[in-house]
LUMTIDREN-891627 format. One record per atom (N, C-alpha, C): residue in three letters; atom name; x, y, z. Coordinates in nm, 2 decimals, padded with zeros to 4 digits. Atoms other than C-alpha are relative to their C-alpha. Layout:
REM LUMTIDREN-891627
+------+------+--------+--------+--------+
: rest : atom :     c1 :     c2 :     c3 :
+------+------+--------+--------+--------+
:  ala :   CA :      X :      Y :      Z :
...
+------+------+--------+--------+--------+
***
This chain:
REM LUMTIDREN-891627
+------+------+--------+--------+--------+
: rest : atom :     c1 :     c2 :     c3 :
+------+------+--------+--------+--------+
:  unk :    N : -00.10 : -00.01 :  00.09 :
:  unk :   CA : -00.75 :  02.23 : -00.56 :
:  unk :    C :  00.07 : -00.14 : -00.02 :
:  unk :    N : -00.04 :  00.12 : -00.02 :
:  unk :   CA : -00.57 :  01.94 : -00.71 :
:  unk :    C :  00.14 : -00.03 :  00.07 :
:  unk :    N : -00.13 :  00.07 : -00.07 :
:  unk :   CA : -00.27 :  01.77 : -00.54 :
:  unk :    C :  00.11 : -00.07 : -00.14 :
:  unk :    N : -00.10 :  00.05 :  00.10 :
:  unk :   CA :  00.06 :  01.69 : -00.72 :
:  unk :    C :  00.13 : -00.03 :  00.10 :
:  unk :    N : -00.13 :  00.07 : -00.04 :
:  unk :   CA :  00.37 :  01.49 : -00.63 :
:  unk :    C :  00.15 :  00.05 : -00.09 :
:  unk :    N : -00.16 :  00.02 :  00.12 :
:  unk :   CA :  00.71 :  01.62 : -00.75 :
:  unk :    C :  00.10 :  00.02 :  00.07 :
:  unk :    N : -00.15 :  00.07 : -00.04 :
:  unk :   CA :  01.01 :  01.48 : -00.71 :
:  unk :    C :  00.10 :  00.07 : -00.05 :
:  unk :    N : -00.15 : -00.02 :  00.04 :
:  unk :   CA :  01.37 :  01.57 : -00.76 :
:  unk :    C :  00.10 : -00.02 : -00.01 :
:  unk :    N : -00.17 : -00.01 :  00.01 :
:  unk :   CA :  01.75 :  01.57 : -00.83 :
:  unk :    C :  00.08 :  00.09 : -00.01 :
:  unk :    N : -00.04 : -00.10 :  00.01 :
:  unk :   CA :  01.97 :  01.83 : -00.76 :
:  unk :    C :  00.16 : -00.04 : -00.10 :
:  unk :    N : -00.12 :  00.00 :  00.11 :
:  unk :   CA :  02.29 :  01.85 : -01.00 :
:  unk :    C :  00.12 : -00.01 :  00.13 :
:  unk :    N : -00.14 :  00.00 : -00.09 :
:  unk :   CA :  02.65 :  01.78 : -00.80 :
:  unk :    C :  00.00 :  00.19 :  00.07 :
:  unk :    N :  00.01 : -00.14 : -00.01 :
:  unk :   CA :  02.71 :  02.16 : -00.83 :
:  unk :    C : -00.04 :  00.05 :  00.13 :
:  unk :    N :  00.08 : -00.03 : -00.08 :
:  unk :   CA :  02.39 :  02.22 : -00.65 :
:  unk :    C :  00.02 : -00.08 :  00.14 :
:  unk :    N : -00.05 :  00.01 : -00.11 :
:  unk :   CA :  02.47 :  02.01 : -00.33 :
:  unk :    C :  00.15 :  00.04 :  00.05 :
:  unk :    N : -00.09 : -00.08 : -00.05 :
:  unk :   CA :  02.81 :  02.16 : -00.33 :
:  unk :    C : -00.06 :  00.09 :  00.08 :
:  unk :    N : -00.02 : -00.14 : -00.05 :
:  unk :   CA :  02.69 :  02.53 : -00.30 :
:  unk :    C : -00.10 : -00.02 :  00.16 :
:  unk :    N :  00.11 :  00.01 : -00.12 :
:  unk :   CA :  02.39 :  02.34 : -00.02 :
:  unk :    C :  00.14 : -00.02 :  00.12 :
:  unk :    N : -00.08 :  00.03 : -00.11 :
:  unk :   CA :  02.68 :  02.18 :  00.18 :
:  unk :    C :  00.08 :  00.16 :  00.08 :
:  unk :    N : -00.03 : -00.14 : -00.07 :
:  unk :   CA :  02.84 :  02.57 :  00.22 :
:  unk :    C : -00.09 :  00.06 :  00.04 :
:  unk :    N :  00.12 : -00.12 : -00.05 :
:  unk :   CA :  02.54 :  02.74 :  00.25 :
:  unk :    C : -00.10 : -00.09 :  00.05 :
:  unk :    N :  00.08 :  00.07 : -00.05 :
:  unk :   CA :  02.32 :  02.50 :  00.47 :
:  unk :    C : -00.12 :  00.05 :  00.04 :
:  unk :    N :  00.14 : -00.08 : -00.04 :
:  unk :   CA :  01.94 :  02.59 :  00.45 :
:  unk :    C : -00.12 : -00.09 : -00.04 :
:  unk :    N :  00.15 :  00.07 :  00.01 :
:  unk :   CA :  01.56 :  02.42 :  00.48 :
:  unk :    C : -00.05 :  00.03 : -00.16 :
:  unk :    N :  00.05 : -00.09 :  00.08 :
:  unk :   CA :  01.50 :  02.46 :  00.07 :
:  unk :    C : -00.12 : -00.02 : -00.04 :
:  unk :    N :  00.11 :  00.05 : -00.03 :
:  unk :   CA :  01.16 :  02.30 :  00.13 :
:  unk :    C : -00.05 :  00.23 :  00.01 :
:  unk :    N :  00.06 : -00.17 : -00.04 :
:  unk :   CA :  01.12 :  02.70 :  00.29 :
:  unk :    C :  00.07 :  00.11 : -00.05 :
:  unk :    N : -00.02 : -00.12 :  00.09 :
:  unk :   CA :  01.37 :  02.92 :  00.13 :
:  unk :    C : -00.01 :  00.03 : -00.14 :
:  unk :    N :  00.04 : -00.01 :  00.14 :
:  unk :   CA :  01.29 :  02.79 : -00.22 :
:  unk :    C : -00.11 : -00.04 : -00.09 :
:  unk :    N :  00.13 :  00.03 :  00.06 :
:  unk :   CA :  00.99 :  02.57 : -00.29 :
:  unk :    C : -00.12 :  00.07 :  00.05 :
:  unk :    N :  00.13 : -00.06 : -00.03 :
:  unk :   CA :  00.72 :  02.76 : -00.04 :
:  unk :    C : -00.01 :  00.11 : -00.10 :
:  unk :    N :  00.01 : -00.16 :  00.09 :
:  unk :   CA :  00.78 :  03.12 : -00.20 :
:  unk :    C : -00.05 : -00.05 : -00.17 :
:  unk :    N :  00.05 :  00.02 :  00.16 :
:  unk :   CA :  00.77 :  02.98 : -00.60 :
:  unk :    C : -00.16 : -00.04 : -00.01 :
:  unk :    N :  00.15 :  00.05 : -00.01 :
:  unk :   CA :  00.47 :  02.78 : -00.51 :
:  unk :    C : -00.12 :  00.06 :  00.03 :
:  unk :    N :  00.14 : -00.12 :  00.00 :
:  unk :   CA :  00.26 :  03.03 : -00.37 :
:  unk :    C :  00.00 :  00.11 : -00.08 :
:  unk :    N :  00.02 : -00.11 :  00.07 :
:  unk :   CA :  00.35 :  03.27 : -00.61 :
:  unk :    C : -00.06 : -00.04 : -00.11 :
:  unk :    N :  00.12 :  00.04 :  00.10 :
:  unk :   CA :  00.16 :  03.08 : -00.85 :
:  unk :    C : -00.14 : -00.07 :  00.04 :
:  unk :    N :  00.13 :  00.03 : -00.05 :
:  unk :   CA : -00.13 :  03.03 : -00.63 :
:  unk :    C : -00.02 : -00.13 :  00.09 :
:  unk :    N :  00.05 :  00.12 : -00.05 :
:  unk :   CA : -00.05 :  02.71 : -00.47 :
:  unk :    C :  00.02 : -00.03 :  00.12 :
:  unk :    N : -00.07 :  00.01 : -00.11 :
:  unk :   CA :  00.03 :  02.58 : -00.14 :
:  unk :    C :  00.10 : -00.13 :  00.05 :
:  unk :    N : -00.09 :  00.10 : -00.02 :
:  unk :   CA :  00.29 :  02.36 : -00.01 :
:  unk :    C : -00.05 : -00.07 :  00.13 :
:  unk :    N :  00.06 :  00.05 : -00.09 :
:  unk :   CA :  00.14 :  02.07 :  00.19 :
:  unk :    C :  00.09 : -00.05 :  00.10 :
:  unk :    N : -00.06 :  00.03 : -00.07 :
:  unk :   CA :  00.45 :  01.92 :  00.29 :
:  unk :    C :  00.12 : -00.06 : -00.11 :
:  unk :    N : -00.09 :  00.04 :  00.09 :
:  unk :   CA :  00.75 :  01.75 :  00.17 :
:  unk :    C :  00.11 : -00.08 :  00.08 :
:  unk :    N : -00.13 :  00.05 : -00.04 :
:  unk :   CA :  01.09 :  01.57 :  00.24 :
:  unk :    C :  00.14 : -00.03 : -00.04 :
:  unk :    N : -00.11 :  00.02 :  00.09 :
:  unk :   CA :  01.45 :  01.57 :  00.17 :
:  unk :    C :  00.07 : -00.18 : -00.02 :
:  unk :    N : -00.05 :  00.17 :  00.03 :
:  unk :   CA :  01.58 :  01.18 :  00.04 :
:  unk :    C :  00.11 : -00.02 : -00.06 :
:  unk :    N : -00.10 :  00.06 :  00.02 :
:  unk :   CA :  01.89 :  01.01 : -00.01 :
:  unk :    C : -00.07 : -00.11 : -00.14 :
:  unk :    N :  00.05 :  00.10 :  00.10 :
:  unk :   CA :  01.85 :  00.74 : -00.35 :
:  unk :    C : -00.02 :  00.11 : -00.14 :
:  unk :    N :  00.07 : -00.09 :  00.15 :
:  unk :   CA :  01.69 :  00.87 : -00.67 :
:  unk :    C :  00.01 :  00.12 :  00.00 :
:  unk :    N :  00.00 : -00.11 :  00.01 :
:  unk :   CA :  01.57 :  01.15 : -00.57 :
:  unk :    C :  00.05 :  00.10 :  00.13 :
:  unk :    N : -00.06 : -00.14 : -00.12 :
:  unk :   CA :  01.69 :  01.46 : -00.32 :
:  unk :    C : -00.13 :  00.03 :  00.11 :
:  unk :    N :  00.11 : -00.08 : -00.11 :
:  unk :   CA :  01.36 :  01.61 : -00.23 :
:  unk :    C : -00.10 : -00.03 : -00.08 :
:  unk :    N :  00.13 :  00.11 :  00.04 :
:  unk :   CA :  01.00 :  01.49 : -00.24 :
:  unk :    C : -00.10 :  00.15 :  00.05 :
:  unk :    N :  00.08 : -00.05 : -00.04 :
:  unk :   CA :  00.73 :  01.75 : -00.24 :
:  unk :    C : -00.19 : -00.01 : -00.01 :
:  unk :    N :  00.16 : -00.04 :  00.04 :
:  unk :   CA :  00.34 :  01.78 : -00.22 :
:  unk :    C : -00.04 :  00.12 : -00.02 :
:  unk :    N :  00.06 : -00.11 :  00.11 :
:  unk :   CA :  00.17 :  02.03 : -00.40 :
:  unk :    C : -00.14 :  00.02 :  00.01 :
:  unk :    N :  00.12 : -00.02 :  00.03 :
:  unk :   CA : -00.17 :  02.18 : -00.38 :
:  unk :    C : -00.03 :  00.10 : -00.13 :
:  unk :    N : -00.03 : -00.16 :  00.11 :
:  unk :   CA : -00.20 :  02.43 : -00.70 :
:  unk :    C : -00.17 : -00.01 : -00.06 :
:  unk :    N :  00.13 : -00.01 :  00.06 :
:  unk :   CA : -00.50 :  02.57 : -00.90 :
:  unk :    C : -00.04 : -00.09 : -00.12 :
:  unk :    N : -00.07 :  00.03 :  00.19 :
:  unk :   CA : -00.38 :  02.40 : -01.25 :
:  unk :    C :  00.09 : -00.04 :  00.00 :
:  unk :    N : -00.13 :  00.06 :  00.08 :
:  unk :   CA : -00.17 :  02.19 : -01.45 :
:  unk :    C :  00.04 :  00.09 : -00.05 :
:  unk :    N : -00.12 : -00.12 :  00.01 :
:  unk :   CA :  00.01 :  02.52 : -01.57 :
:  unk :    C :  00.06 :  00.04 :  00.10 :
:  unk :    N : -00.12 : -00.10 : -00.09 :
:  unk :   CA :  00.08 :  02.67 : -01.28 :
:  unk :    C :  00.06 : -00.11 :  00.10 :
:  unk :    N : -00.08 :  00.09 : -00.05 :
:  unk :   CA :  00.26 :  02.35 : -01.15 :
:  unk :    C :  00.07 : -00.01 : -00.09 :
:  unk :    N : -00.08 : -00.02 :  00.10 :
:  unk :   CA :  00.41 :  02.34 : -01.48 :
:  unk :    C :  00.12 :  00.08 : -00.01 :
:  unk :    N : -00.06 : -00.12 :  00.02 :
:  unk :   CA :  00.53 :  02.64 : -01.49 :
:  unk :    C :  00.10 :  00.04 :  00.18 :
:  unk :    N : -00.10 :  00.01 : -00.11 :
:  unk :   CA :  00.72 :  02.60 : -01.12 :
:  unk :    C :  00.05 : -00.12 : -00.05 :
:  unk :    N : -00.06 :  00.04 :  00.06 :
:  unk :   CA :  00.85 :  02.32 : -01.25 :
:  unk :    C :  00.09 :  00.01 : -00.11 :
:  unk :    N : -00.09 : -00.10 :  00.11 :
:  unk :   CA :  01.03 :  02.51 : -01.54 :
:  unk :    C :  00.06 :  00.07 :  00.05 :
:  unk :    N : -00.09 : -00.10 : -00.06 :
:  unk :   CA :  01.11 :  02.76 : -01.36 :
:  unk :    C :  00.12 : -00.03 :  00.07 :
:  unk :    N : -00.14 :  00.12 :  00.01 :
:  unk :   CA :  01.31 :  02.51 : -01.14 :
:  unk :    C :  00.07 : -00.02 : -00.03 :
:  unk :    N : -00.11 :  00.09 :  00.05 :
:  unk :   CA :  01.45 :  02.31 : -01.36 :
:  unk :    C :  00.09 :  00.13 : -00.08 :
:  unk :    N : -00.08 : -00.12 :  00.07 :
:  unk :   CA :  01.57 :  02.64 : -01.58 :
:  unk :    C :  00.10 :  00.08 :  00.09 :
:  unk :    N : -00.09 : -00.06 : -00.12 :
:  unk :   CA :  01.76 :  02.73 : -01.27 :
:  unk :    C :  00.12 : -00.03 :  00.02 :
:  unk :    N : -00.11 :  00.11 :  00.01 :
:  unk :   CA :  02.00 :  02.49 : -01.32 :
:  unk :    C :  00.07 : -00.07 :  00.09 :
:  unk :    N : -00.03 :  00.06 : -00.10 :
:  unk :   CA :  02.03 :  02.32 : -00.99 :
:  unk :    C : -00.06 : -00.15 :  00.00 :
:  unk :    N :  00.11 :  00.15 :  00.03 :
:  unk :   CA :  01.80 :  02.04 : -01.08 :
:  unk :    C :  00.10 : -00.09 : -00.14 :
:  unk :    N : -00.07 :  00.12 :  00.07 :
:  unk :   CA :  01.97 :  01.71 : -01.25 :
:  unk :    C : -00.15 : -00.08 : -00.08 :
:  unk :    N :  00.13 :  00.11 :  00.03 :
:  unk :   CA :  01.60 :  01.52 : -01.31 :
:  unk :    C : -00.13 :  00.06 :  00.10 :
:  unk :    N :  00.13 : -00.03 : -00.05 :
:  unk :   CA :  01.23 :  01.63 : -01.19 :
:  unk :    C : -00.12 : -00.12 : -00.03 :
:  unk :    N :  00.08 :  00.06 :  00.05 :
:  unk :   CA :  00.91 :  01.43 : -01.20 :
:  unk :    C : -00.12 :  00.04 :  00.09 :
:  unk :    N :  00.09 : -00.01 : -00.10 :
:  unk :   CA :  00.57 :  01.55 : -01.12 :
:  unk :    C : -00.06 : -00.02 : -00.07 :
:  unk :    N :  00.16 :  00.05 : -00.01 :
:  unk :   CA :  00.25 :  01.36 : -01.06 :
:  unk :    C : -00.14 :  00.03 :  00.01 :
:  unk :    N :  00.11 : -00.09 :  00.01 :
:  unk :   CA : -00.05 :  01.46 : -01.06 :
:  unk :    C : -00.10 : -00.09 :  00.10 :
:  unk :    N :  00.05 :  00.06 : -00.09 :
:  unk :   CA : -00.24 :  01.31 : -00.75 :
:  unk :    C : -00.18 : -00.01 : -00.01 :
:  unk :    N :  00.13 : -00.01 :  00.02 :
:  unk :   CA : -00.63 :  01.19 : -00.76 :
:  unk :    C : -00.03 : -00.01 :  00.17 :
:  unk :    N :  00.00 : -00.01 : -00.15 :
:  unk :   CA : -00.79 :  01.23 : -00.38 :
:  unk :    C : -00.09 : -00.13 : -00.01 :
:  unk :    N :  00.05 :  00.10 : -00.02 :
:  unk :   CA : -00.99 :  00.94 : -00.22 :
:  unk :    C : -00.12 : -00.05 : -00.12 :
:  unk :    N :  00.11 : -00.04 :  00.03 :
:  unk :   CA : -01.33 :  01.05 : -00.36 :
:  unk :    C :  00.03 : -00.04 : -00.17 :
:  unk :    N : -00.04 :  00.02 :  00.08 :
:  unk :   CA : -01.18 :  01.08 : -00.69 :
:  unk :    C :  00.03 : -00.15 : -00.09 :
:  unk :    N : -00.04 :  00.19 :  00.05 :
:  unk :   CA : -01.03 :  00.72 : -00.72 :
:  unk :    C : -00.13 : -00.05 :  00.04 :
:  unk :    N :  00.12 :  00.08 : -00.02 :
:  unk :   CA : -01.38 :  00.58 : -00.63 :
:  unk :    C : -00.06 :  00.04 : -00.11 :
:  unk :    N :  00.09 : -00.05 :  00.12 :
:  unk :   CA : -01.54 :  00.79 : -00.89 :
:  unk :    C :  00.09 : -00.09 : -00.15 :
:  unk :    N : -00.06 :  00.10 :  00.12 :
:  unk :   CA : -01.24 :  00.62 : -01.16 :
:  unk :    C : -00.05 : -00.16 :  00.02 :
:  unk :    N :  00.03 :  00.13 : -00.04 :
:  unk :   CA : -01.31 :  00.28 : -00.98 :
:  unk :    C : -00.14 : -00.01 : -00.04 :
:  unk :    N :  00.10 :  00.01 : -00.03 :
:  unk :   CA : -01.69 :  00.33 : -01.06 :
:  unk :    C : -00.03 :  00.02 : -00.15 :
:  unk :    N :  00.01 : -00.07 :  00.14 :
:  unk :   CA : -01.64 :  00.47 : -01.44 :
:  unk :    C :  00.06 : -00.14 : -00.05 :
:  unk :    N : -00.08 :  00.10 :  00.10 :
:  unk :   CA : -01.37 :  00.18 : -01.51 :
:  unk :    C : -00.12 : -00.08 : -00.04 :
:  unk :    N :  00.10 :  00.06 : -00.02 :
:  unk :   CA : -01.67 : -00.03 : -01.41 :
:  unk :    C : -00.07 : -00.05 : -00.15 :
:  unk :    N :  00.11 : -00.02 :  00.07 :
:  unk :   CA : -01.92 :  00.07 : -01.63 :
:  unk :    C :  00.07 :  00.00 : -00.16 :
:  unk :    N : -00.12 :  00.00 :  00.13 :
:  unk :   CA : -01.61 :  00.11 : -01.93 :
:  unk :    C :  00.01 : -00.16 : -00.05 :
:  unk :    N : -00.09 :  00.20 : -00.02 :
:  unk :   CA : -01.50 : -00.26 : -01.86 :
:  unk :    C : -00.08 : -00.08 : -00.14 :
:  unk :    N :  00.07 :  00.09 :  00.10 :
:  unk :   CA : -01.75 : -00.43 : -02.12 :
:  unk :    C :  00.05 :  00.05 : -00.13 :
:  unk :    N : -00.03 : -00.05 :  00.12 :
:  unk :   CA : -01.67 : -00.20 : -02.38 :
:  unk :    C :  00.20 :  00.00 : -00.05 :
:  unk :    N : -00.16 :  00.03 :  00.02 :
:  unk :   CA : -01.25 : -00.32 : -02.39 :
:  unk :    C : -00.01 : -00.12 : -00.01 :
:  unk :    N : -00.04 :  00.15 :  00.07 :
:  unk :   CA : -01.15 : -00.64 : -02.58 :
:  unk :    C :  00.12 :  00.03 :  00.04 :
:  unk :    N : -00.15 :  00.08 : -00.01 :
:  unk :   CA : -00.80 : -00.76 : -02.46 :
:  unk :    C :  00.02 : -00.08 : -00.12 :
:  unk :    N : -00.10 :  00.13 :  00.16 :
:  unk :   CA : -00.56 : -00.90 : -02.75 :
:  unk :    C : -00.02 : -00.15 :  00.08 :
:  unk :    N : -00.04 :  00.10 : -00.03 :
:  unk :   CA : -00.55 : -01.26 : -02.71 :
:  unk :    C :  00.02 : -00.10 : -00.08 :
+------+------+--------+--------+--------+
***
């Protein structure tokens, strides 16, 4: 399945109601969503800076990451989201091996 990176910000609001009600939301909110659209949660981390919370993602499909994603952000806890869409090792050798053979066929402006 493919792997995806998404990031976040929670709204003021939303660390208010975390600082009263203190809880893992890695487990009481991202595992459940994510498997209920088929995916699994590989891991993740909460961050200070940019973003709040950093997760990995294994899912079937760009919809059904999408669509946790929406779901999310329509919750209205979220300030800013961003998710990536991860290629695996195997992957980037197979791009590295395509650019390749591409390469001749791209003129650069000069």
């Amino acid at each position: 399945m493919p792997l995806y990176l998404y990031e976040l910000s929670y709204t003021a609001e939303s660390i208010a109601a975390q600082i009263k009600n203190p809880q893992d939301r890695l487990e009481t909110a991202a595992r459940p969503i994510i498997e209920a659209a088929g995916g699994k949660l590989l891991g993740g981390g909460f961050c200070f800076g940019d973003n709040d919370l950093v997760i990995l993602v294994e899912a079937p499909d760009d919809e059904s990451v999408a669509a946790v994603a929406m779901a999310v952000v329509a919750g209205g806890a979220v300030k800013s989201a961003r998710t990536t869409k991860l290629l695996s090792g195997a992957q980037w050798v197979a791009a590295l091996k395509k650019a390749s053979s591409l390469s001749a066929n791209y003129r650069p402006a000069r």
